[in-house]
C-alpha positions as CSV (number, residue, x, y, z in Angstrom):
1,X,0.0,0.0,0.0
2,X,1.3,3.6,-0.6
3,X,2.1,6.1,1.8
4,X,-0.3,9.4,1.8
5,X,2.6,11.0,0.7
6,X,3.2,8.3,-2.4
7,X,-0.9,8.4,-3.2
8,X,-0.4,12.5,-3.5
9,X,2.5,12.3,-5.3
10,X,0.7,10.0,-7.7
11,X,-2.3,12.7,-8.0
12,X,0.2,15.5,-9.1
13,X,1.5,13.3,-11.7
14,X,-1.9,12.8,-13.1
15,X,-2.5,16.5,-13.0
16,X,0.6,17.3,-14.9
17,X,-0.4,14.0,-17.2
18,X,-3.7,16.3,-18.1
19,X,-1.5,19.5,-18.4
20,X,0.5,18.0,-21.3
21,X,-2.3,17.1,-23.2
22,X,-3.5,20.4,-23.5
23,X,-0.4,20.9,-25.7
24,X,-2.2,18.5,-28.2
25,X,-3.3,19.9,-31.3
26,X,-6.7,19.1,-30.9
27,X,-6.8,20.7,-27.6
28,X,-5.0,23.8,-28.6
29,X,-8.5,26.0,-28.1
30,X,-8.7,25.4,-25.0
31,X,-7.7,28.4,-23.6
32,X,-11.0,30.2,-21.3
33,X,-10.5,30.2,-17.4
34,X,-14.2,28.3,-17.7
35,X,-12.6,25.5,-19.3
36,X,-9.3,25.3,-17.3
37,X,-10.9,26.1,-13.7
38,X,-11.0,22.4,-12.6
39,X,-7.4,22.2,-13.9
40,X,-6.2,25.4,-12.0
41,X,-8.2,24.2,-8.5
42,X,-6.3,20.8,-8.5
43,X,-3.1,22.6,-8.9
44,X,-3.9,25.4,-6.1
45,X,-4.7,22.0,-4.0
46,X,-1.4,20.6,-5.2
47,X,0.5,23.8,-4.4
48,X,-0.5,24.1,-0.7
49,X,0.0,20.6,0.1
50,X,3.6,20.4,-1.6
51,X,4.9,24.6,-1.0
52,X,8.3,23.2,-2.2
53,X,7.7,21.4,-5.3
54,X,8.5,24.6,-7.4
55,X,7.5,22.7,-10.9
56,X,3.9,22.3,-9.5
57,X,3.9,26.4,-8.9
58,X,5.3,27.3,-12.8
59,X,2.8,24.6,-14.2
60,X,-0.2,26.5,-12.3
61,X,1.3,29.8,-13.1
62,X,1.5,28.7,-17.2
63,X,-2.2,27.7,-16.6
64,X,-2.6,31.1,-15.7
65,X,-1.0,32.6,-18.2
66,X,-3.1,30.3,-21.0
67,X,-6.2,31.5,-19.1
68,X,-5.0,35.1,-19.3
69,X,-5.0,35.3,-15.5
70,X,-2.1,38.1,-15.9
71,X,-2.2,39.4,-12.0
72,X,-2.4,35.7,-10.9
73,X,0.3,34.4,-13.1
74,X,2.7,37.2,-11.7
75,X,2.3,36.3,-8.7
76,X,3.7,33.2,-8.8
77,X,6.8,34.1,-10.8
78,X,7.5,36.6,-8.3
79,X,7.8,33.6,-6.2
80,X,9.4,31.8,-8.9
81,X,12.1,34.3,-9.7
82,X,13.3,34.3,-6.4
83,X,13.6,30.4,-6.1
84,X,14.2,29.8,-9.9
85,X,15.7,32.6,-10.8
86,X,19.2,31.3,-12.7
87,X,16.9,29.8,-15.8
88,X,16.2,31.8,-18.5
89,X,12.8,30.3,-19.2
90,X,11.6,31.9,-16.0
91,X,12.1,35.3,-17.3
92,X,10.7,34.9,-20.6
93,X,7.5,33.3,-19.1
94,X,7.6,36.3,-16.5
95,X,7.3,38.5,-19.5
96,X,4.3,37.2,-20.7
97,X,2.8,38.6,-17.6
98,X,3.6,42.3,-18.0
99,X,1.8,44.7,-21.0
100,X,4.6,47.1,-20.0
101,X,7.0,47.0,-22.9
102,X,9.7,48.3,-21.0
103,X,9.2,45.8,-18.2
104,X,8.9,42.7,-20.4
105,X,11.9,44.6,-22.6
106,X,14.0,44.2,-19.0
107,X,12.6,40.9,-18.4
108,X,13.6,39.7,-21.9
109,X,16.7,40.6,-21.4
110,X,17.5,38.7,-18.2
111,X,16.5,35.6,-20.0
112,X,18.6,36.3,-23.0
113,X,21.8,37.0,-20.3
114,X,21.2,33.8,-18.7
115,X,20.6,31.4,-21.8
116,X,23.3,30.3,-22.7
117,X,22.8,27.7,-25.6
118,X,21.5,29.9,-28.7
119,X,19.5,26.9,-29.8
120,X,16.7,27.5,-27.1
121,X,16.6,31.7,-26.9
122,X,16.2,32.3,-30.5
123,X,12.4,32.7,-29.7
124,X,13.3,35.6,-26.9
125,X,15.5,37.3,-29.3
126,X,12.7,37.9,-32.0
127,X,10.6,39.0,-29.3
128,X,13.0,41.4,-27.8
129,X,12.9,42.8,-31.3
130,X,9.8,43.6,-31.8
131,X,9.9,45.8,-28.9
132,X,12.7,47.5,-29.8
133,X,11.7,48.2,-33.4
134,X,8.7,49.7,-31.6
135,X,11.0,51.8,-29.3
136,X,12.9,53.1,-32.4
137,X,16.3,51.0,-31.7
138,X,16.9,49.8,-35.0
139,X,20.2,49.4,-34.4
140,X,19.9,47.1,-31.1
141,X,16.6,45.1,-32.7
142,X,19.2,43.7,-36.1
143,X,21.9,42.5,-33.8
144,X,19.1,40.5,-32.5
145,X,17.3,39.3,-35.5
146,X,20.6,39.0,-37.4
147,X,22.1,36.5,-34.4
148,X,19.0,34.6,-35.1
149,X,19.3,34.0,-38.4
150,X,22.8,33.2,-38.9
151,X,22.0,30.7,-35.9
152,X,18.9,29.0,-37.9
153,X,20.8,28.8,-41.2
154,X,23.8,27.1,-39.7
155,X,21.7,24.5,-38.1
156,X,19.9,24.1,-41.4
157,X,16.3,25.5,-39.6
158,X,13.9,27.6,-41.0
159,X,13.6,31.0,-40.4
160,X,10.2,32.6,-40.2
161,X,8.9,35.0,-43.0
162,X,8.0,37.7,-39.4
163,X,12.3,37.8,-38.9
164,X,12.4,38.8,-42.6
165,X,10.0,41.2,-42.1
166,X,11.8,42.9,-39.4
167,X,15.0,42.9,-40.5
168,X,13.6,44.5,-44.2
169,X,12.4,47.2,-41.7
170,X,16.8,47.8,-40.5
171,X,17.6,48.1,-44.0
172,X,20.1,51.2,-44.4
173,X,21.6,50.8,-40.9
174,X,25.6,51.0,-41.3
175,X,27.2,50.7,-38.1
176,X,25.9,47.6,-37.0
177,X,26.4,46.7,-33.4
178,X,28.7,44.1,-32.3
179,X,26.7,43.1,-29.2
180,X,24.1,44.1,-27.1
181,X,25.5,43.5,-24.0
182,X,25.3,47.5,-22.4
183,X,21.6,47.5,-23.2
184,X,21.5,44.0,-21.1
185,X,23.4,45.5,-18.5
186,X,21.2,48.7,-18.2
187,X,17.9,46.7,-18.4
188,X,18.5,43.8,-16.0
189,X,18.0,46.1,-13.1
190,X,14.9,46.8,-14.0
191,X,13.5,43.6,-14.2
192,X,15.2,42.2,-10.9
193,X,13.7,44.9,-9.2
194,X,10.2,44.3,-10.2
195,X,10.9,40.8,-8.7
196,X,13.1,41.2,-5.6
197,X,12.1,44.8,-4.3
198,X,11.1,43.4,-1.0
199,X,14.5,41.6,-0.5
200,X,17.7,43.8,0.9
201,X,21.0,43.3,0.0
202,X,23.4,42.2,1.8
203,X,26.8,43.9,1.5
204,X,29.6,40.5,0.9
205,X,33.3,40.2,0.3
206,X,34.2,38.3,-2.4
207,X,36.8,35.7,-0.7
208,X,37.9,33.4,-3.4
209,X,37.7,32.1,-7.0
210,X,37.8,28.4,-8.3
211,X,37.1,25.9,-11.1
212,X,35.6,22.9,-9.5
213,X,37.4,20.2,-10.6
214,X,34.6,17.5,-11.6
215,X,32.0,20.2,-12.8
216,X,35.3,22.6,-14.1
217,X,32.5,25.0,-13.2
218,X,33.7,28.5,-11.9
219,X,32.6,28.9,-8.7
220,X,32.9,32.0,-5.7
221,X,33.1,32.2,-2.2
222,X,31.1,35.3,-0.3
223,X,30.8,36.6,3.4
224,X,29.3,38.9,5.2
225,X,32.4,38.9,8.0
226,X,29.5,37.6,10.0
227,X,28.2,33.8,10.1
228,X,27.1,33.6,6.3
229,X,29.2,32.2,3.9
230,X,28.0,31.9,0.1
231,X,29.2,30.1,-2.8
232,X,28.0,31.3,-6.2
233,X,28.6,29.5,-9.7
234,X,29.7,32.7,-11.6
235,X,28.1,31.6,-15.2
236,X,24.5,32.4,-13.4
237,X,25.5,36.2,-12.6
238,X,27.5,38.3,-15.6
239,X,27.9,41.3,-13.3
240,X,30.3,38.7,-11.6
241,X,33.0,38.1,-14.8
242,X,35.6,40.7,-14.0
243,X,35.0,40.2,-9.7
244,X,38.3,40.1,-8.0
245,X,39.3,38.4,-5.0
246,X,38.5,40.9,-1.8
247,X,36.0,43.2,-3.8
248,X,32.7,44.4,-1.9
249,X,29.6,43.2,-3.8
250,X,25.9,43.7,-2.7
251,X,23.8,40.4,-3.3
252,X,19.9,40.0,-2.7
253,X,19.5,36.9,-1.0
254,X,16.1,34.9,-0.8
255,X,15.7,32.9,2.2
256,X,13.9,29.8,1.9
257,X,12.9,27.3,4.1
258,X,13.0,23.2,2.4
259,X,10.9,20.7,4.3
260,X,12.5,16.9,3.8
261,X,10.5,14.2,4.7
262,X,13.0,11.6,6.4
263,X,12.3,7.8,7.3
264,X,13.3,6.3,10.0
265,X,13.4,2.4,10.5
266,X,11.8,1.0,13.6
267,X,14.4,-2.1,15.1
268,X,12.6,-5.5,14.6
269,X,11.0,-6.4,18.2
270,X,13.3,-8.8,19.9
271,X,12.9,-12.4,20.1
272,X,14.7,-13.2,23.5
273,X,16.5,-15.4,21.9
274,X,13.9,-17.9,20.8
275,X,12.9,-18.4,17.5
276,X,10.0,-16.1,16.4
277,X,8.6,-15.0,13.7
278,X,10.0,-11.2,14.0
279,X,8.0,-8.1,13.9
280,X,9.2,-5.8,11.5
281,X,7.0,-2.3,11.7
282,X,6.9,-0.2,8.6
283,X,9.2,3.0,8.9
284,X,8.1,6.4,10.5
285,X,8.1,9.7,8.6
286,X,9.7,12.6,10.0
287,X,10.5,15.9,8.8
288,X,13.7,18.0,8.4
289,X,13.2,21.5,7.7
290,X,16.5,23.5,6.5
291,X,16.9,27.3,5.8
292,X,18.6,28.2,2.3
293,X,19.9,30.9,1.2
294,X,19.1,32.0,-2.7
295,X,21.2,34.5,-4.4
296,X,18.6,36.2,-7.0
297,X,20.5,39.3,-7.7
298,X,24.2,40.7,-7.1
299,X,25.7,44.3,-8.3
300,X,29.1,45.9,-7.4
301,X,28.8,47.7,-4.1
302,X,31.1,51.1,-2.9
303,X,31.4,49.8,0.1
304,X,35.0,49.9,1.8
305,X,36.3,46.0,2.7
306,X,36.9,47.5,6.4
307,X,33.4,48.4,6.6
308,X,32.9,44.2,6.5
309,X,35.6,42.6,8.2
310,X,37.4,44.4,10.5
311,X,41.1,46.0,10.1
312,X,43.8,43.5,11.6
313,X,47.3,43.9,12.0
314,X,50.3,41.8,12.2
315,X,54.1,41.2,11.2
316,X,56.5,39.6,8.0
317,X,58.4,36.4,9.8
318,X,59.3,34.9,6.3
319,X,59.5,35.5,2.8
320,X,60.1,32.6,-0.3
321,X,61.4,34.8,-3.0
322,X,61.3,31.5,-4.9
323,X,57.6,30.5,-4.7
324,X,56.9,34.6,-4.1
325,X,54.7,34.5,-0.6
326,X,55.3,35.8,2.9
327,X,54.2,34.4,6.4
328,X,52.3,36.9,8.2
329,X,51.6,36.4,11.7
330,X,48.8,38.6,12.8
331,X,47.7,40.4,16.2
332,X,46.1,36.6,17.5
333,X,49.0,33.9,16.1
334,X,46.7,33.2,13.0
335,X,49.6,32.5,10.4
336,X,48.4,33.6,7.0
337,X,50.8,32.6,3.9
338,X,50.1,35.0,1.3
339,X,51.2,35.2,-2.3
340,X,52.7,38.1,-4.0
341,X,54.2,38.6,-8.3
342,X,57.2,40.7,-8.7
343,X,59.5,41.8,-6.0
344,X,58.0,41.7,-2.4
345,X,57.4,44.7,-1.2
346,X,57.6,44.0,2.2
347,X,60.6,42.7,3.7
348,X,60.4,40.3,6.7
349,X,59.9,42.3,9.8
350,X,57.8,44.5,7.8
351,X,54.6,45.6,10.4
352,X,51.3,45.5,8.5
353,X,47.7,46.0,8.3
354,X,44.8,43.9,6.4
355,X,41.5,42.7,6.0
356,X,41.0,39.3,7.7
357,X,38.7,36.7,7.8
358,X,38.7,33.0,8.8
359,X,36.1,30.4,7.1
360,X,35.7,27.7,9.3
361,X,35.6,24.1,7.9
362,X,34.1,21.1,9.8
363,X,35.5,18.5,11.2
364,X,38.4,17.1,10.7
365,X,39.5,20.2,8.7
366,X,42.1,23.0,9.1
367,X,40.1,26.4,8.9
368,X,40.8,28.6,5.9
369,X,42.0,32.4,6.4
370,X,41.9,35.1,4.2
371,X,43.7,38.3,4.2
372,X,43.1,41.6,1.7
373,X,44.1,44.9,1.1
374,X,48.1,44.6,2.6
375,X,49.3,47.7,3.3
376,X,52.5,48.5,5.7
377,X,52.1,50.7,8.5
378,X,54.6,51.5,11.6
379,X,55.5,49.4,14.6
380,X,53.8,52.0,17.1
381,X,50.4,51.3,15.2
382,X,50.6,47.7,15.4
383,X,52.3,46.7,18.0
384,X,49.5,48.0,20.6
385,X,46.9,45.3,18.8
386,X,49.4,42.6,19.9
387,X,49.6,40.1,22.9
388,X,51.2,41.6,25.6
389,X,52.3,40.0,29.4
390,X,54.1,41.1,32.2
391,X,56.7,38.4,32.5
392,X,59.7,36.6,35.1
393,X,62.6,35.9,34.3
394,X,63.5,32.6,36.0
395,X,67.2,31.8,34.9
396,X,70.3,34.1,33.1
397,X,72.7,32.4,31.1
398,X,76.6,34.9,31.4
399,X,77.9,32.1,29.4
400,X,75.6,31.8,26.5
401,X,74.6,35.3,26.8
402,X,70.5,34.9,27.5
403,X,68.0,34.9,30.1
404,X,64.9,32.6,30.1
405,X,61.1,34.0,31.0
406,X,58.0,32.1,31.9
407,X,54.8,33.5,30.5
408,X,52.6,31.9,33.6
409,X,51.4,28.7,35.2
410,X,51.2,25.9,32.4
411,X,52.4,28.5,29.9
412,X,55.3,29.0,27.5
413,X,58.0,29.9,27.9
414,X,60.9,32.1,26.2
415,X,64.8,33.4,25.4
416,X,65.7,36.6,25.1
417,X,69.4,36.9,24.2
418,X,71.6,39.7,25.1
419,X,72.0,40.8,21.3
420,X,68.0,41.2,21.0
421,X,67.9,43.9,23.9
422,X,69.8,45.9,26.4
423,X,67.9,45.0,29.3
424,X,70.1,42.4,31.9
425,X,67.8,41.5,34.4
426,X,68.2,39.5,37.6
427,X,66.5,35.9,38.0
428,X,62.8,37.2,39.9
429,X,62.4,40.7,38.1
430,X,59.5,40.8,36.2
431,X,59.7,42.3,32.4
432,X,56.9,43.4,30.1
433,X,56.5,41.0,26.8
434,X,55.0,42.1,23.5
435,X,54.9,38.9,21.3
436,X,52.9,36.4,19.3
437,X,52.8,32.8,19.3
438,X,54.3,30.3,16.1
439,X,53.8,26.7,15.4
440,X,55.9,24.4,13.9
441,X,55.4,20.8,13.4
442,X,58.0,18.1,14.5
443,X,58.3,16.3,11.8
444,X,60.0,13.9,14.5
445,X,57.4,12.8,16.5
446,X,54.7,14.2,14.2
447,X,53.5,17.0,16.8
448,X,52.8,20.6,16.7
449,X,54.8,22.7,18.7
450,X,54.7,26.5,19.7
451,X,57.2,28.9,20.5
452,X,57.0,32.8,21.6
453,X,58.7,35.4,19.3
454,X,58.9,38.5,20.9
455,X,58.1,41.7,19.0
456,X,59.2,44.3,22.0
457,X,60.9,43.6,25.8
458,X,60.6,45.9,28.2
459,X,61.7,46.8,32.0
460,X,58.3,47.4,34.2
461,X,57.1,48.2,37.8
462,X,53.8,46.2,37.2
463,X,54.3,42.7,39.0
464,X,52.3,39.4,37.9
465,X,51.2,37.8,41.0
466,X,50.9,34.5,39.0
467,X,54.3,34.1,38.5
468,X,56.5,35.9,42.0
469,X,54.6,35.9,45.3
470,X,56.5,36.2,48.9
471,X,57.2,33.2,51.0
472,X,57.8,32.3,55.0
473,X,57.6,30.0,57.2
474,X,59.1,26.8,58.8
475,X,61.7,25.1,56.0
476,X,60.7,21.3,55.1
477,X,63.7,19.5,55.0
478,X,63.3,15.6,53.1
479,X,65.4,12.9,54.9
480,X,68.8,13.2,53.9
481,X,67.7,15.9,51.1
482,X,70.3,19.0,50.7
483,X,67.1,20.8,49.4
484,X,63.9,22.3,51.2
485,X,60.3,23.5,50.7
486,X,58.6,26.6,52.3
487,X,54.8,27.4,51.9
488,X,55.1,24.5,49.4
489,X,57.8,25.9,47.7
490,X,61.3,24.6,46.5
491,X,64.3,26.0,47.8
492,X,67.6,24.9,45.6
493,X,70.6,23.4,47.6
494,X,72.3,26.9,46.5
495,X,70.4,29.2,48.0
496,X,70.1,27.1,51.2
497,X,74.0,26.9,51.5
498,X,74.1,30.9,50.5
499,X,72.1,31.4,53.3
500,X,74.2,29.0,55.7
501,X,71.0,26.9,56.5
502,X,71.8,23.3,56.1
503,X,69.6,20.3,57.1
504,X,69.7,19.7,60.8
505,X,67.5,17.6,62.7
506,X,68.6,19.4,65.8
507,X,67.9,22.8,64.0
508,X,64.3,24.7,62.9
509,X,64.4,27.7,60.5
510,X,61.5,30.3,60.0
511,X,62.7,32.3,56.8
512,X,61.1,34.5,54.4
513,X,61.9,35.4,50.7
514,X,60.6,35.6,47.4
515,X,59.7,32.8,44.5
516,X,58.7,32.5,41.1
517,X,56.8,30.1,38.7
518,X,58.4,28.0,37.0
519,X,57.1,26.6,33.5
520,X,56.1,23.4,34.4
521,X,53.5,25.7,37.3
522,X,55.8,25.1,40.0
523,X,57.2,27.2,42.8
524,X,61.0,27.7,43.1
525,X,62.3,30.1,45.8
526,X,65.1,32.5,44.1
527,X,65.7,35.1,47.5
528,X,66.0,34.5,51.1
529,X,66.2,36.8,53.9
530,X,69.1,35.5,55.6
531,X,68.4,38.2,58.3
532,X,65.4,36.0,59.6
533,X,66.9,32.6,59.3
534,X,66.8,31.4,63.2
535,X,67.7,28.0,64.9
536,X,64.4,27.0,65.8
537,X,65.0,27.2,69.8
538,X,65.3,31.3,69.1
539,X,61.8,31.0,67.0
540,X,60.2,29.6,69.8
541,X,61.5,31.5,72.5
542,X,60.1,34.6,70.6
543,X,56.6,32.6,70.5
544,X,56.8,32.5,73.9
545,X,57.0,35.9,74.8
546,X,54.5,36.9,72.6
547,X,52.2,34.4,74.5
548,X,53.3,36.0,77.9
């Protein structure tokens, strides 16, 4: 037995079955809304129970049309133009709806623009030209009729004794066109804005250009810098030949929502492991519904890139003068390789500013950024968009002529050598960092790693509390250990033999000092008051008095 949906499905086939007989011969008069209405109530019937079967819609609007239903027809191909919008045939049956000659003038146009095989638009051309003989272009209306007829005669069809006619009436024109591709251009707007007035457009950056590889289709890649993303096939916009990479464009888009009927299968009931005859219930219907987004009309916009995604800056760590592209780091560690032809103009170090925006890919995939509009610009402009931490220093090298720095707890951590800076601080003082973060993968053991490059180092009074805090207490010596702890904190054999504290069972020693954090998170002492290191016997006496 079928499904309701199946039965229904069945039904609209029959109705279109009865719609294609009407292009019979016989049935050729049939043409009065009398003698179609029982056609035309099924379909409205058809149309409300399936909204997204958009062939049901153009087959009651063509009903329409034969009935000369004008307002009716239009208003489905209103509807149609914004769903169906990329097929020429839309437009010239849209045309049959208007007696406006300039209107169905516009219309015929987008049709022409958007067929693309000469074979089926032959019919729209002629037409075009009767309106244009009527509007006085000669000149436009025998480009038309004489494409048509060198198109008929090399296919060996016949030409009808009405394109004779016409083109009789162009005799004595000299300069004949070569194409008629600037009155396209001025009409089009004209008819998309009959269709798509209520929809706004939507200012997009044009990210990228590409031939798919099966189709070898040219396709585009648009945002809004927000959370739309739109890919285009160029051949169904001719405003969109010349785009380039990074240009605003403004593009009507018609949102549609597409209910899917989806089936699920109900698991057979279980036998318990004895040998039934098993239940197998008949799938359940569900529905999906998904939100689409229909480009029906696109035009160059004067809209500055910045106004869309947002300026970004960042810095030149490497250039391939072989393969011609740089590595830009920007303010957030995003590494962008970008290409360049002829001789870079920015040399690595180089501070810049761009246009950024990152397209993220789904799972299992590395996230594509863009970056337009390069321009240099200084250190002081950049430099304050940049990551920047007060820092400790937890070890200098005299030898090898650095010091090392911790970030924070769990963080990175970096070298500074002596040629980078002037600054030689002592192990605890606490620096300000400018920097960004690079990866690298280890080829190795087949694992990313990151490292700090500093852009600017700096002394500072500010102190991160995260990484040096004071200390006292009681030291914790381990059995037999030539180290200690104090408020959880390690104290180096050094520093305890500096201080002439030495592990004693027979001795206590309250001290108090400074440590830092190290970059594994923990604690190392670096400074003790050797002032307050006491045998414990002198600690407690002190306690003693106080409790007097």
């Amino acid at each position: 037995l079928k499904t309701n949906e199946e039965a229904l499905a069945t039904i609209v086939k029959a109705i279109k079955k009865a719609t294609e007989s009407l292009n019979h011969p016989q049935n050729q008069g049939i043409n009065s809304q009398e003698e179609l209405k029982w056609l035309i109530d099924l379909y409205e019937k058809a149309v409300l129970k399936f909204p997204d079967d958009d062939w049901t819609t153009r087959s009651k609007a063509l009903l329409h049309l034969r009935a000369g239903q004008q307002d009716k027809a239009e208003e489905l191909y209103i509807d149609l133009a914004k769903r169906l919008g990329n097929n020429f045939y839309i437009w010239q049956e849209f045309a049959q709806c208007t007696d406006d000659p300039n209107l169905k003038a516009a219309m015929l146009c987008k049709a022409i623009a958007l067929g693309k095989d000469e074979d089926f638009i032959g019919k729209i051309r002629i037409e075009l030209a009767e309106l244009l003989l009527a509007e006085g272009k000669k000149e436009h209306a025998e480009l038309e009729l004489r494409t048509v007829k060198e198109h008929y005669q090399a296919k060996g069809w016949s030409i009808k004794q009405s394109v004779h006619e016409m083109l009789s009436q162009c005799d004595g024109i000299t300069d004949k066109r070569r194409s008629n591709e600037d009155y396209y251009k001025s009409m089009i707007p004209i008819a998309e804005e009959h269709a798509y007035s209520d929809i706004p457009f939507t200012e997009m950056v044009l990210l990228e250009k590409w031939e798919d590889p099966n189709t070898h289709k040219r396709m585009m890649k648009f945002t809004d810098g927000k959370s739309t993303e739109l890919v285009i096939r160029q051949k169904d916009f001719a405003e969109l030949n010349s785009a380039v990479s990074g240009e605003v464009w403004k593009i009507k888009l018609f949102e549609r929502k597409v209910t899917t009927p989806v089936k699920t299968q109900t698991p057979p009931n279980s036998s318990g492991g004895i040998r039934r005859p098993v239940t197998r219930q008949a799938p359940s219907t569900t529905t999906k519904t998904e939100t689409k987004l229909n480009p029906v009309s696109v035009a160059k916009s004067d809209t500055c890139i910045s106004d869309i995604l947002a300026d970004v800056y960042g810095i030149v760590d490497f250039v391939n003068k072989e393969d011609k592209f740089y590595n830009i780091h920007s303010q957030d560690s995003i590494l962008i390789r970008k290409r360049y032809s002829g001789e870079s103009p920015f040399p690595k170090g180089t501070f810049v500013k761009f246009n950024m925006y990152t397209s993220k890919a789904g799972e299992g995939k590395k996230d594509r950024t863009y970056a337009f509009n390069l321009r240099a610009c200084t250190k002081e402009e950049a430099i304050s968009h940049f990551k920047t931490r007060i820092v400790v220093v937890d070890g200098v090298n005299e030898d090898k002529q650095l010091f090392h720095y911790v970030l924070g707890p769990g963080l990175l951590s970096g070298v500074i050598f002596y040629r980078q800076t002037d600054i030689r601080p002592k192990v605890g003082e606490c620096l300000k960092l400018t920097y960004y973060i690079r990866k690298r993968l280890n080829k190795e053991i087949n694992k990313e790693e990151r490292f700090i490059e500093p852009i600017e180092i700096s002394l500072t009074d500010e102190v991160n509390n995260e990484l040096v805090k004071n200390v006292s207490g009681f030291i914790e010596f381990p059995r037999n250990g030539s180290f200690g702890f104090v408020d959880g904190c390690f104290i180096p054999p050094y520093l305890l033999k500096e201080n002439g504290i030495y592990n004693d069972e027979f001795m206590e020693y309250y001290v108090t000092g400074t440590a830092i954090c190290e970059k594994e998170g923990k604690w190392k002492v670096i400074r003790l008051d050797k002032d307050n290191a006491k045998d414990g016997d002198e600690q407690d006496g002190e306690d003693d008095d106080e409790g007097r």
